[in-house]
C-alpha positions as CSV (number, residue, x, y, z in Angstrom):
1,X,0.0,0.0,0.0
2,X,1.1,3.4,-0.6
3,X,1.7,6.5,1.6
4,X,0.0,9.3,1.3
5,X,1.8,12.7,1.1
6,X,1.2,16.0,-0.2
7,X,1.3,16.9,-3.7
8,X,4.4,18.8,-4.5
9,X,6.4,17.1,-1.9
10,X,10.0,17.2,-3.3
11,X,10.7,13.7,-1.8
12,X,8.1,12.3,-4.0
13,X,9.8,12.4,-7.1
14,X,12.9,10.2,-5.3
15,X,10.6,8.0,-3.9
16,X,8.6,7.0,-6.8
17,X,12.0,6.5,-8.5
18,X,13.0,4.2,-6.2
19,X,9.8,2.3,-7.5
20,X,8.1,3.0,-4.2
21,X,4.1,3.6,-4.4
22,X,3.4,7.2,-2.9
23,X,-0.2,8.6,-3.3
24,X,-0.9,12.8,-4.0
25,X,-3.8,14.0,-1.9
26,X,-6.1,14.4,-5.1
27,X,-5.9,10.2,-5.8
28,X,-6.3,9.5,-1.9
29,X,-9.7,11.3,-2.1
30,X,-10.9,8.5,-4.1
31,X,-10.0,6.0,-1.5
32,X,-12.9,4.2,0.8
33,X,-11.3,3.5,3.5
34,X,-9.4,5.0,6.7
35,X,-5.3,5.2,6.7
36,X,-3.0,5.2,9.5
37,X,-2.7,9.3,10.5
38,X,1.1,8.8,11.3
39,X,2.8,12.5,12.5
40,X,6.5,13.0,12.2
41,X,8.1,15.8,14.8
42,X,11.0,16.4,12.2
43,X,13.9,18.0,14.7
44,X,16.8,17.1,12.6
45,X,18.6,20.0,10.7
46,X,18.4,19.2,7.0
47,X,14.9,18.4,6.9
48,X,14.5,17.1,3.6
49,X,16.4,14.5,4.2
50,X,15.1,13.1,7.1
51,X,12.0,13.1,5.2
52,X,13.0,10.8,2.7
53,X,14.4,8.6,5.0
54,X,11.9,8.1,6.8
55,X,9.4,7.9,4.2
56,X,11.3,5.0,2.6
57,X,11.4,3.2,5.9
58,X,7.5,3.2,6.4
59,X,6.9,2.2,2.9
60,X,7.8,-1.3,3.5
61,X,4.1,-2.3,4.5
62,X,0.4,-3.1,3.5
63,X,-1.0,-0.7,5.4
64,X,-1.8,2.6,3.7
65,X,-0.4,5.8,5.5
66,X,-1.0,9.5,6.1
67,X,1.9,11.7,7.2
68,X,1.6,14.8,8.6
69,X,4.6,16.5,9.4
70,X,5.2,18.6,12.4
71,X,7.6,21.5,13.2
72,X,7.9,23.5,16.3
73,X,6.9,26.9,17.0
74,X,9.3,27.5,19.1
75,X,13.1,27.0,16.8
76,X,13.5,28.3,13.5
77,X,15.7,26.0,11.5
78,X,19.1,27.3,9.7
79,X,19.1,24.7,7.3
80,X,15.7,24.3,5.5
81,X,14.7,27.1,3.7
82,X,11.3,29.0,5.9
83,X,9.4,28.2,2.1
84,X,9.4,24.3,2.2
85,X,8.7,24.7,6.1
86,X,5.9,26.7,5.9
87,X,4.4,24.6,3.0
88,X,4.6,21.0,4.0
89,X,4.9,21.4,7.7
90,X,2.2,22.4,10.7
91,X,3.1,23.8,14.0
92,X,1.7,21.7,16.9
93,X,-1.1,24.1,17.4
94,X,-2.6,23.5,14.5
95,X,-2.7,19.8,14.9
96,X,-3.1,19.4,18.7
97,X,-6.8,19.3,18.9
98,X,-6.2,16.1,16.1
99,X,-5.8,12.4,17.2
100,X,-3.2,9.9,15.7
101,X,-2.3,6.1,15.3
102,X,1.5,7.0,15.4
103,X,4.2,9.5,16.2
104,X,7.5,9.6,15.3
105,X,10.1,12.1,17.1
106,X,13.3,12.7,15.6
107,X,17.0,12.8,16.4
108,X,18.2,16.3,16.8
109,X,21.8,17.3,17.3
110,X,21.7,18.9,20.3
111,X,23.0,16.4,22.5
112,X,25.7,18.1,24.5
113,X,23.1,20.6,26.0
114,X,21.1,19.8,29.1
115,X,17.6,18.7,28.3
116,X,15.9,22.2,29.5
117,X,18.9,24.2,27.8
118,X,17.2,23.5,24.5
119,X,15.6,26.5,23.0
120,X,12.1,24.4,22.4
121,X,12.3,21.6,25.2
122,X,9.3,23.1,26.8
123,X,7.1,22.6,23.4
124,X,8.7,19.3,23.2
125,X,7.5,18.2,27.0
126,X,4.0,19.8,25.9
127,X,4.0,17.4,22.5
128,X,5.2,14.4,24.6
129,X,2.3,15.1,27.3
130,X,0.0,15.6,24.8
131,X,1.1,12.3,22.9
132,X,-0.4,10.4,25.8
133,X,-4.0,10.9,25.3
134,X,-3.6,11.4,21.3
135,X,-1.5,8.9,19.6
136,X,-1.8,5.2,19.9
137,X,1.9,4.5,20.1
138,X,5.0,6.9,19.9
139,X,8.6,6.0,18.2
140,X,11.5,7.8,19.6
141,X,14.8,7.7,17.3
142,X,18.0,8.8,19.0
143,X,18.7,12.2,21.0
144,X,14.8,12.1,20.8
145,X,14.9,8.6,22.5
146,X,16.7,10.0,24.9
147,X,14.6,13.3,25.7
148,X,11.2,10.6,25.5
149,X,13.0,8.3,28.3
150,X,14.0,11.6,30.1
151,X,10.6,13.0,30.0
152,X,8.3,9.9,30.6
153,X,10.9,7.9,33.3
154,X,13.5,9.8,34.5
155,X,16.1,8.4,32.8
156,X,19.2,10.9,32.7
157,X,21.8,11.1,29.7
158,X,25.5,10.4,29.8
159,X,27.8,12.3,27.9
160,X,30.3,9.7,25.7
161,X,34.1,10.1,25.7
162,X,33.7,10.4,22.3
163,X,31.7,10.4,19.8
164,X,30.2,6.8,18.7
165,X,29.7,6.9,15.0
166,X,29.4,3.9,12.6
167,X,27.2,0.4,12.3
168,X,26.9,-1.7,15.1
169,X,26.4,-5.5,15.9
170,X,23.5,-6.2,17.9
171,X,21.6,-9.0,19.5
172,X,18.4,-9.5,19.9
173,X,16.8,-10.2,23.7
174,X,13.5,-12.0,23.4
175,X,12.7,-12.5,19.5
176,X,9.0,-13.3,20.9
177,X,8.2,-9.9,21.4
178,X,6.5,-8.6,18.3
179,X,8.8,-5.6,17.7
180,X,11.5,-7.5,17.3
181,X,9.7,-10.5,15.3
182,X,11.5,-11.9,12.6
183,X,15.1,-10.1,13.5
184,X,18.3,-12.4,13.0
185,X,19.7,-13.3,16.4
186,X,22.5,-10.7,15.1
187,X,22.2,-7.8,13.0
188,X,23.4,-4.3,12.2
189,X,22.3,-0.7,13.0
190,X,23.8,2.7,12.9
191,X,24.7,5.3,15.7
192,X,25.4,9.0,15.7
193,X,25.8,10.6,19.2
194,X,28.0,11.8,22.0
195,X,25.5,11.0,24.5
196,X,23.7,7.7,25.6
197,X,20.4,7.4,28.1
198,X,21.8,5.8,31.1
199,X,21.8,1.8,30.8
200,X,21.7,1.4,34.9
201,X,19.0,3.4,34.9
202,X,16.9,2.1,32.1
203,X,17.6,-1.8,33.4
204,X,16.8,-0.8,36.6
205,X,13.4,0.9,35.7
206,X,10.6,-1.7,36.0
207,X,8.1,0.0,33.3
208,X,10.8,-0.5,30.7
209,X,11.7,-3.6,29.1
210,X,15.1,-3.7,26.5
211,X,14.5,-5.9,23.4
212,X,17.9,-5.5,21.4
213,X,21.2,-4.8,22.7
214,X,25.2,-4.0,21.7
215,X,28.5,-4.8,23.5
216,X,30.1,-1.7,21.7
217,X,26.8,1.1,21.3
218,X,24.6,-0.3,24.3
219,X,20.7,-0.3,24.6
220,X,19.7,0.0,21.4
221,X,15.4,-0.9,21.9
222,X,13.5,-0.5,25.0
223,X,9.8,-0.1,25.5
224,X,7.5,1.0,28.1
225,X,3.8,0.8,28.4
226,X,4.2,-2.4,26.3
227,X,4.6,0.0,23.3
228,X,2.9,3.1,23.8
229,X,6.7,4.0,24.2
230,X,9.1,2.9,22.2
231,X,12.7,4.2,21.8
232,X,15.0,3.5,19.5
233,X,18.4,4.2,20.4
234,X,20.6,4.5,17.4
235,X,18.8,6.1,13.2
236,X,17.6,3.2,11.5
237,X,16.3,5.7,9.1
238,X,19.5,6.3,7.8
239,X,20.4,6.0,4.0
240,X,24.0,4.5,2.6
241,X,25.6,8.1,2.8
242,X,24.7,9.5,5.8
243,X,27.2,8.3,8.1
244,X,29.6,9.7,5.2
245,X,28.2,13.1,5.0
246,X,28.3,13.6,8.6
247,X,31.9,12.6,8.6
248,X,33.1,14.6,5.8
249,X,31.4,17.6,7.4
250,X,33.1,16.8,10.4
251,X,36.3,17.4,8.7
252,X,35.5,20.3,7.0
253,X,35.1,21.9,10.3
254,X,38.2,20.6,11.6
255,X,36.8,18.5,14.3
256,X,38.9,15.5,14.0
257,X,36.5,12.6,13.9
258,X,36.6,9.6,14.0
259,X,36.5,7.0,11.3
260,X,33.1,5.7,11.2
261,X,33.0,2.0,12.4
262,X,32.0,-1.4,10.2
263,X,31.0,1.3,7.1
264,X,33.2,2.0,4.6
265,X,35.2,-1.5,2.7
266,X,38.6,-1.2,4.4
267,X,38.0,1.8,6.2
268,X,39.0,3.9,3.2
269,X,36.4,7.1,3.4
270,X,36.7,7.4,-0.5
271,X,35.1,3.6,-1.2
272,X,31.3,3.4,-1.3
273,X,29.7,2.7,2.0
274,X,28.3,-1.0,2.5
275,X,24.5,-0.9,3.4
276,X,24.4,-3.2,5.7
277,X,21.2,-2.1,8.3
278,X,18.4,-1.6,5.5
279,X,16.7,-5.1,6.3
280,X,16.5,-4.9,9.8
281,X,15.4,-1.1,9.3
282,X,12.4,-1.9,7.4
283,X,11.6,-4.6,9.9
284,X,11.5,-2.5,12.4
285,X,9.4,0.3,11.3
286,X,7.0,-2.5,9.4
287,X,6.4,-3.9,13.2
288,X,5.9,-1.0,14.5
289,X,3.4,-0.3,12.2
290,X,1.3,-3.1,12.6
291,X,1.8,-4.6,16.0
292,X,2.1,-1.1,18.1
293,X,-0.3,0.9,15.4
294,X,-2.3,-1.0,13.4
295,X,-3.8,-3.7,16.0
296,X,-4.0,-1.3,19.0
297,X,-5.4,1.7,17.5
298,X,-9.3,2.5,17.3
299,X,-10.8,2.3,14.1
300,X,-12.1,5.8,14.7
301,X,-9.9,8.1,15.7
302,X,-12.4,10.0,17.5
303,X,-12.8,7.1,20.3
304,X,-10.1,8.9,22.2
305,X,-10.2,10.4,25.4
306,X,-10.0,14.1,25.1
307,X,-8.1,15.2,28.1
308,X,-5.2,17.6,26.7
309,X,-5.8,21.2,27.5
310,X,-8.7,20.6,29.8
């Protein structure tokens, strides 16, 4: 099935190159039955990007989708221009009296600052308070794994000695939980972060259970409120080049990074990356979907309690 986006959306045209099935607004009219309403909270910087990625990674799936993406109010981004913002993005108040199978907040690099030293935490803590009565079941990917564990549990962040960057091994904990279902007992995943949610903490919190873990990047799954929560530790999201970009940016700026781990052939930065995480990546998201979304969420919308603001 496809998803549904809005017309003009530049990632379209990439997407339906790649052969994936992406439905305009003007065919979806014609359509008799309800899709998912899945909102993305897009913090990351280049904005298009993360679009396309994550797009791509929800396409993998029989259900049909509608995204609505979501900026906040409160942060003007520096690296998306205000035009495609203000055309295929609405500010939380516009879509907070709205209900939704499925959130998805972003990564955002902002990691090194205290959780209430960034410029829009306090919108973020209203959208994650608000998520509770209005979405069926919220994904948290990276730093915003991190601010969802920190808001909802407590869970306090631990600044890395350096940066972890590159594609991990994991193993997966308990392949009977649906998340998880139909994961090798292995596979690999890709980090970007100088921070990490504190592991003590989050194995020592009884509402949170840890599905998939690393010896070298740590928790990489946990859940709480079998699934109402769920956090995502590292950017399954991520294309081949990501990793690489963020590198050779890196450079430019004369930070000194390191070399990306298990990426490029031979670690030599001017072969092609190996994609090695797209599998398990579409996996995950497709499980999501259906186990955390699709069966738990009322078949009309309007069945939900509606607490927020009163």
């Amino acid at each position: 099935m496809p998803i549904k986006i809005q017309n003009d959306l530049p990632a379209k045209h990439e997407l339906e190159e790649e052969n994936i099935f992406v439905m305009d607004e003007s065919r979806a009219l014609s359509q008799d039955f309800r899709e998912l309403q899945i909102a993305i909270l897009n913090l990351m910087p280049i904005k298009q990007d993360t679009e396309l990625q994550l797009l791509r990674a929800l396409s993998n799936t029989p259900l049909q989708i509608d995204v609505t993406f979501i900026q906040t109010e409160s942060h003007v981004s520096k690296n998306t221009s205000s035009s495609h913002i203000k055309k295929f993005y609405e500010t939380f108040s516009n879509v907070k009296d709205r209900n939704f199978d499925g959130l998805i907040i972003t990564g955002a690099p902002v990691e090194k600052l205290a959780f209430e030293e960034v410029n829009y935490w306090d919108e973020l803590t209203t959208i994650m308070e608000w998520s509770k009565e209005h979405v069926t079941s919220t994904l948290h990917i990276c730093w915003g794994a991190q601010a969802g564990l920190y808001y909802h549990y407590g869970i306090k962040k631990v600044l890395l000695d350096e940066k972890l960057s590159g594609v991990y091994k994991h193993h997966v904990l308990n392949r009977k939980e649906p998340l998880v279902r139909g994961f090798d007992d292995f596979f690999m995943a890709p980090h970007s972060r100088y921070t990490e949610a504190c592991r003590k903490d989050i194995l020592n919190n009884k509402q949170l259970k840890v599905f998939a873990d690393s010896d070298e990047a740590g928790i990489y799954i946990a859940i709480g409120q079998d699934g109402k929560h769920i956090f995502v530790m590292g950017h399954p999201e991520y294309d081949r080049m990501t990793l690489d970009q963020e590198y050779k940016r890196d450079l430019d700026k004369g930070l000194e990074p390191q070399l990306p781990v298990n990426y490029y052939p031979d670690d030599d930065c001017n072969r092609k990356p190996v994609l090695s995480w797209r599998s398990h990546a579409n996996n995950l998201y497709t499980n999501w979907l259906n186990y955390y979304v699709y069966q738990t969420t009322p078949y009309d919308l309007n069945e939900k309690v509606q607490t927020y603001g009163n």
